[in-house]
C-alpha positions as CSV (number, residue, x, y, z in Angstrom):
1,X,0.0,0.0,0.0
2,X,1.1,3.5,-1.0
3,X,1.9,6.2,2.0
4,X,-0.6,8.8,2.6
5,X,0.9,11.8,1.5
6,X,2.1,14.5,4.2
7,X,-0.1,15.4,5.9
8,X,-3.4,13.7,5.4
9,X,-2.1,10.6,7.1
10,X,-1.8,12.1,10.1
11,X,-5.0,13.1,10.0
12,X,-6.1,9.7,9.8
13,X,-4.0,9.0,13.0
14,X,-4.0,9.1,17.0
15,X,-1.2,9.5,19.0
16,X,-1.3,6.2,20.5
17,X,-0.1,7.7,23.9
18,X,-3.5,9.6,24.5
19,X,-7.4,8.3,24.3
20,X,-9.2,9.1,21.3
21,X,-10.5,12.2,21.7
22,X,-13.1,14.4,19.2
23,X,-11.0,17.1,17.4
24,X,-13.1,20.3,17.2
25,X,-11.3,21.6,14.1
26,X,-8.9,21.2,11.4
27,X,-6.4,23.3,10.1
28,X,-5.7,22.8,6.4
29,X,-3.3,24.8,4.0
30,X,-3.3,24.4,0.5
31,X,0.1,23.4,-1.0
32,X,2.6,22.4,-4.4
33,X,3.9,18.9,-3.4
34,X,6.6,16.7,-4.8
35,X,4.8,13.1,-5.3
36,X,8.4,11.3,-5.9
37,X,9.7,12.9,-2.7
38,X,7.0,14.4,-0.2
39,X,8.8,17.5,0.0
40,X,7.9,20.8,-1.6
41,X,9.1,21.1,-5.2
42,X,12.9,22.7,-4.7
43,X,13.9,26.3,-7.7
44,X,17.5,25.8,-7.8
45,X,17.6,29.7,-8.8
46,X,16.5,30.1,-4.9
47,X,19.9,27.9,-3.4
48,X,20.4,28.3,0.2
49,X,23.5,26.3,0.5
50,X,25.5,29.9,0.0
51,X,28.6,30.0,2.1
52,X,26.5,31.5,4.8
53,X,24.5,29.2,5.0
54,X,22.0,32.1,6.3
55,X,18.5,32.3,4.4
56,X,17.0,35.5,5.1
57,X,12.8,35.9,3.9
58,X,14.0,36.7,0.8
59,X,15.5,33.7,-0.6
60,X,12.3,32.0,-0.8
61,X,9.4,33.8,-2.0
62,X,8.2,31.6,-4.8
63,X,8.1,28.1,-2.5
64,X,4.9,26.6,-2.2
65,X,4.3,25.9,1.3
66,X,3.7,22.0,2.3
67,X,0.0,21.5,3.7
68,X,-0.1,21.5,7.4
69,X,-2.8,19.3,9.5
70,X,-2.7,19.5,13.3
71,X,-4.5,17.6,15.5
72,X,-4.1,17.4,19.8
73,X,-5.7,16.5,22.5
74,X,-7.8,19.8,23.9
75,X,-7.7,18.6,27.2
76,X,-4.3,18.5,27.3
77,X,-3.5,22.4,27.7
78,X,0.2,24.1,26.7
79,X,1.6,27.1,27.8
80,X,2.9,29.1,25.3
81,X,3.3,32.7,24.1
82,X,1.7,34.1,20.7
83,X,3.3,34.1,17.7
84,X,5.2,37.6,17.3
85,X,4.8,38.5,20.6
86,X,6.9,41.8,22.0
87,X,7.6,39.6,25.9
88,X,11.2,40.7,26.6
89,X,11.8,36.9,27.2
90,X,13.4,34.4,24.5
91,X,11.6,31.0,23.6
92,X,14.2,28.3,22.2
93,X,13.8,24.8,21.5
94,X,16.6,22.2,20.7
95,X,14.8,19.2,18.8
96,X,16.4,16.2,16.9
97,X,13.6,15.4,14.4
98,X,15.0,12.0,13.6
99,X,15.8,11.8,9.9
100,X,13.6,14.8,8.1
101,X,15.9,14.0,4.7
102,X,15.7,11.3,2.4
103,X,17.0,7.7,3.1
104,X,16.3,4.0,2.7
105,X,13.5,3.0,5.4
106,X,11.7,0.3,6.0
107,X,7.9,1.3,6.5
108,X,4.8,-0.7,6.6
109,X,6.9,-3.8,6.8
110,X,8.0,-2.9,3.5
111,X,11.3,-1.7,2.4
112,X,11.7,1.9,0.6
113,X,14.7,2.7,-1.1
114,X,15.4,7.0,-1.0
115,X,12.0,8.0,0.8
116,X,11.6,11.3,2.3
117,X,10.3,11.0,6.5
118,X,6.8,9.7,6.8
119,X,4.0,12.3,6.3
120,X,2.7,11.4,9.6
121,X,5.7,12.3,11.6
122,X,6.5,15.3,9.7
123,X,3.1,16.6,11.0
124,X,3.5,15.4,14.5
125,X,7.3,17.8,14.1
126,X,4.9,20.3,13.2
127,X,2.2,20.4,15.5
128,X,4.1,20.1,18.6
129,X,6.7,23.2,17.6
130,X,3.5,25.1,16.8
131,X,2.1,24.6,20.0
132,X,5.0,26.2,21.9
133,X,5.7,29.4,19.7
134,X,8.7,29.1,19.9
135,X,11.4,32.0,18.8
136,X,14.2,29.9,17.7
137,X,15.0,26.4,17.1
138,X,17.7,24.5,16.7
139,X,17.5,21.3,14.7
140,X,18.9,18.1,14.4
141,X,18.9,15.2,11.7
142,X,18.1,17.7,8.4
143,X,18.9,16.9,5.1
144,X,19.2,19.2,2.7
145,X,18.8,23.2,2.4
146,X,15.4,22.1,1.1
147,X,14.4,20.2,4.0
148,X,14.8,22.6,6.7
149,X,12.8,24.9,3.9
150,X,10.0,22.3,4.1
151,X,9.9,22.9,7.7
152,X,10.6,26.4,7.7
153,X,7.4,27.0,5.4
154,X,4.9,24.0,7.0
155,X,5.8,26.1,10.3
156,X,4.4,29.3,8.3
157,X,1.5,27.5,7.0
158,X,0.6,26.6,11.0
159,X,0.6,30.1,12.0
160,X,4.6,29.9,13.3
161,X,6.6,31.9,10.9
162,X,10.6,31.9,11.5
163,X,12.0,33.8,8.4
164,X,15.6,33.3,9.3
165,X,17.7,30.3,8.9
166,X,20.9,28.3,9.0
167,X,22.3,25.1,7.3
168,X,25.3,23.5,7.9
169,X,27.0,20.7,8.2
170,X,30.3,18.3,8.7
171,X,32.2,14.9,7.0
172,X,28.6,13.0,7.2
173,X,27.1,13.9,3.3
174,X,23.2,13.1,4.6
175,X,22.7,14.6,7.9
176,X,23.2,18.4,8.5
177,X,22.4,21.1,11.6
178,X,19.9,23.3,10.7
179,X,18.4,26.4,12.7
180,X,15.5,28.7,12.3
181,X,14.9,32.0,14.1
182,X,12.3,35.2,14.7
183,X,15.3,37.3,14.6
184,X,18.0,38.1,11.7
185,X,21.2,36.3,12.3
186,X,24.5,37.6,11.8
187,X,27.1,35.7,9.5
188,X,28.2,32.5,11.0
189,X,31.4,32.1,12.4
190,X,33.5,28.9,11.5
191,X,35.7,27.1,13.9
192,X,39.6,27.0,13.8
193,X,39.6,23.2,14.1
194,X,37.3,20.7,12.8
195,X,39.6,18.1,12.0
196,X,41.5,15.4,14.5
197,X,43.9,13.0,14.5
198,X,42.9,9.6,15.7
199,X,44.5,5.9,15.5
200,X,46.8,7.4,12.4
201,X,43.8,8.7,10.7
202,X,42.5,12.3,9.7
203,X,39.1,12.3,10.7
204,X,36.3,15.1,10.5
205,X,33.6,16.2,13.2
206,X,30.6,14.3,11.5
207,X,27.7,17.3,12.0
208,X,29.8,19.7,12.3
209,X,29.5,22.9,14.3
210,X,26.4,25.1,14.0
211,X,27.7,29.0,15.2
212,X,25.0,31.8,14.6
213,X,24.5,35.2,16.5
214,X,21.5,37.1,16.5
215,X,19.8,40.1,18.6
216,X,16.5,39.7,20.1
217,X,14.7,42.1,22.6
218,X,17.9,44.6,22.8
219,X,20.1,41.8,23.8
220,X,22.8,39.6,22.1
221,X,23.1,36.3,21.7
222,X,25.2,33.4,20.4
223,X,24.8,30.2,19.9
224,X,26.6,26.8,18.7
225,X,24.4,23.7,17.5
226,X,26.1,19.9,17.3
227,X,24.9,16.5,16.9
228,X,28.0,14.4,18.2
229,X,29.2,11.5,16.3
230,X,26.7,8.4,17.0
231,X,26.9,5.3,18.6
232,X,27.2,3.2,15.6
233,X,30.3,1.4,15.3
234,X,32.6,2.9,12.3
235,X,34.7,0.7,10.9
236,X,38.3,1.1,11.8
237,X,37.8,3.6,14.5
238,X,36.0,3.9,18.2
239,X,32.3,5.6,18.1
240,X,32.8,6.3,22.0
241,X,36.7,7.5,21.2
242,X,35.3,9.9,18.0
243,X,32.6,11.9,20.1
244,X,35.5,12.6,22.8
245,X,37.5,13.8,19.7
246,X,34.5,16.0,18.2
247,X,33.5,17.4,21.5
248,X,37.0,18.4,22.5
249,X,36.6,20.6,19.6
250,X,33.5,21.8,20.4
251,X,35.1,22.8,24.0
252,X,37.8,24.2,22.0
253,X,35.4,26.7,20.0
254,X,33.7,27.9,23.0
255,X,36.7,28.6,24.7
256,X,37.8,30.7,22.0
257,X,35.0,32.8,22.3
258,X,34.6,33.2,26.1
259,X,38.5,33.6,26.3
260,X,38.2,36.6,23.9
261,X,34.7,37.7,26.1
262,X,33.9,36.6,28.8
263,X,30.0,37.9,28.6
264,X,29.5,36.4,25.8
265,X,25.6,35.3,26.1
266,X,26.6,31.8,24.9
267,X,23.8,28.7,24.0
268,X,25.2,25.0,23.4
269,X,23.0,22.7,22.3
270,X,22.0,19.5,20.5
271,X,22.5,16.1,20.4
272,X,25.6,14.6,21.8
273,X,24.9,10.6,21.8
274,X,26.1,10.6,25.6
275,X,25.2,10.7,28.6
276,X,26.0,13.4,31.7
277,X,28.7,10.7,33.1
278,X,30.4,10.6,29.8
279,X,33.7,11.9,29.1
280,X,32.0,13.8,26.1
281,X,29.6,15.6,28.5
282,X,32.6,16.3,30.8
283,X,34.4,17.8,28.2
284,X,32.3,20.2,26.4
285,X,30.9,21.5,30.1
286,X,34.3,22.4,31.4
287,X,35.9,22.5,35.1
288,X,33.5,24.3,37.2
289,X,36.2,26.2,38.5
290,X,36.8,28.1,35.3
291,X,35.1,31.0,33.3
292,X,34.4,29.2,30.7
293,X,32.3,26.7,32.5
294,X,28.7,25.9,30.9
295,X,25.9,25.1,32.8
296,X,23.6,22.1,31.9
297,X,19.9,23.1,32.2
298,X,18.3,20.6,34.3
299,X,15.3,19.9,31.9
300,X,12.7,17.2,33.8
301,X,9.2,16.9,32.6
302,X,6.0,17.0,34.2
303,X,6.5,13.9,35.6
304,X,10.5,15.0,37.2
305,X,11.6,12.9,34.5
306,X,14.7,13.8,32.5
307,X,15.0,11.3,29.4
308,X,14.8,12.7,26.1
309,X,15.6,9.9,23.8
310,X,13.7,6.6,23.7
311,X,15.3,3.6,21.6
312,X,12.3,1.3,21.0
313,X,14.3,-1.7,20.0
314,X,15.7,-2.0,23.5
315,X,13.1,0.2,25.0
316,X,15.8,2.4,26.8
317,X,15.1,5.8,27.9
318,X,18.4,8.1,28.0
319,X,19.2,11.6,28.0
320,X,21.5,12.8,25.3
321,X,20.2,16.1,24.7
322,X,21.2,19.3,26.6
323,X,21.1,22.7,26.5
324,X,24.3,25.0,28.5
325,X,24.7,28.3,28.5
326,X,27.5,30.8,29.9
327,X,28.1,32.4,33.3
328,X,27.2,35.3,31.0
329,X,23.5,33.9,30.4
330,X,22.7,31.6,33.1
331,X,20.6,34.5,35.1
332,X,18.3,35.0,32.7
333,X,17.2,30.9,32.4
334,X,14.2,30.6,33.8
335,X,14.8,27.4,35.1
336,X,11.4,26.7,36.7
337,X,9.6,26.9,33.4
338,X,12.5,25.3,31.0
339,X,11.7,21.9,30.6
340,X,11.2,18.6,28.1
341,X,8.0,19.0,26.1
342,X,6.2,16.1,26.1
343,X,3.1,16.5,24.3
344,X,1.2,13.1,23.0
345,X,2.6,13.8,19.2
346,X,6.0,13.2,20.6
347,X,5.9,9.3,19.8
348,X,4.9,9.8,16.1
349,X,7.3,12.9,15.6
350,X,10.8,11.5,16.7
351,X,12.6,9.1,18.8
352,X,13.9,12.3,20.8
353,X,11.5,14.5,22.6
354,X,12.2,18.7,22.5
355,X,13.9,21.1,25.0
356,X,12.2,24.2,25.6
357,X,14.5,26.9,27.3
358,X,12.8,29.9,28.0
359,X,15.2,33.4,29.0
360,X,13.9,36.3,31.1
């Protein structure tokens, strides 16, 4: 049987974590689709992958937007702010959306060579980043330019409209950082090193490093994406050894900076494939005792629990996502409200659930 196409399938769907509920209303967009690929179709004349890798509102004016369908539980209320709203505060969500690119998958019990993410869990992305207005986010598992696009505008086309945006990437030709903001960004910056030396070998950070600045509210801010080398084993070479190699220099980058200022309003985020006892976690965090030190936000759900990644195979809950900030920044975290969103759409979205951070 032939997939739904994105988004009516999730229409058809319930999060199977909630009761079925009656949905009061629908919210459907018109939109130019892609059959081969699911995504919306891609004007080479409107390229992204600049040496910026910046997109400013600009860049994209004749892009059909995806159609968007949301669907949640009522009962189940979020707190969020309105889209464009003048608060003084920041709203940022860190998010690996598990594979929005094209790939081989296995679906249906049936093997698909080159599809694009399921319809249904591109919607369930959607609807719960919608729900939490968010200001910026920071992504993790994107393809291609065009696929953070395809978020960018189904984001739009749900009321959420983040005009700015990032792309970037490492050594690993498939999955990329991406990031979308409110607020313009400032040209990225690139780090000095991004290359190691390991068992004889010259290896390359997989993801890369994600460095944007921006200005929001009369105040600066900088921040630095990753998605740390996974634990898949690589063939002539240690998975656990690579991420210590690719975080040290990570820790490396962000030393440079708050060497050079030491207010620097710094965010680190993403996906580093470890846990908080990890030498990985160790090393990007630094020695307490130093300037540089980041804080770890302590992110727990409603329930005080602080997994964000579920592997269903082995049904293990970890955390390996984080969000740390500077001595600089860590005032304005509101800590009490920051936490792991865990709305019922999580299950169909990703096997990693989102970090809201909110600032004062």
């Amino acid at each position: 049987m032939s997939p739904v196409p994105f988004p009516r399938q999730f229409g058809l769907r319930v999060a199977r974590v909630v009761r079925p509920v009656c949905i009061a209303s629908l919210v459907l967009v018109a939109h130019s689709c892609d059959k081969k690929s699911g995504t919306p179709r891609w004007n080479p004349s409107e390229d992204q992958t600049a040496a910026s890798g910046i997109s400013s509102p600009s860049d994209r004016t004749s892009v059909s937007a995806p159609t968007v369908l949301t669907r949640r539980n009522p009962s189940q209320p979020v707190a969020k702010a309105a889209p464009g709203s003048a608060a003084p505060g920041l709203r940022f969500i860190a998010y690996n959306v598990q594979n929005w690119l094209i790939m081989d998958r296995f679906i249906d019990q049936k093997p698909l060579k080159s599809a694009p993410k399921p319809d249904s869990e591109k919607s369930a992305v959607v609807t719960i980043l919608t729900q939490h207005s968010p200001d910026i986010i920071g992504l993790c598992e994107i393809g291609e330019a065009k696929d953070l696009l395809e978020i960018q505008l189904a984001l739009k086309a749900a009321g959420l409209d983040l005009p700015y945006s990032q792309h970037t990437g490492g050594s690993d030709p498939v999955r990329h950082l991406g990031l979308l903001s409110r607020f313009p960004l400032t040209s990225p910056a690139t780090p000095a090193l991004t290359e190691f030396q390991m068992q004889g070998q010259s290896l390359a950070i997989n993801r890369g490093i994600l460095d944007v600045s921006l200005a929001a509210h009369g105040k600066s801010y900088r921040l630095l994406g990753v998605h740390l080398k996974s634990k898949r084993e690589t063939e002539g070479a240690d998975q656990a050894e690579m991420r210590v190699h690719e975080a040290r220099l990570l820790r490396r980058h962000v030393d440079s900076i708050l060497l050079t200022d030491s207010q620097a309003r710094l965010i680190v985020y993403g996906d580093f494939n470890d846990t908080r006892p990890s030498m990985a976690f160790k090393t990007v965090i630094g020695n307490y005792n130093d300037p540089t030190y980041l804080t770890a936000i302590p992110f727990k759900d409603s329930r005080a629990e602080a997994w964000t990644h579920y592997w269903a195979l082995h049904e293990i809950y970890t955390r390996l996502d984080f969000v740390m900030v500077s001595r600089a920044l860590k005032a304005e975290v509101n800590f009490k409200t920051s936490r792991i969103l865990e709305d019922p759409e999580w299950i169909d979205a990703s096997d990693h659930r989102p970090l809201l951070t909110l600032f004062k």
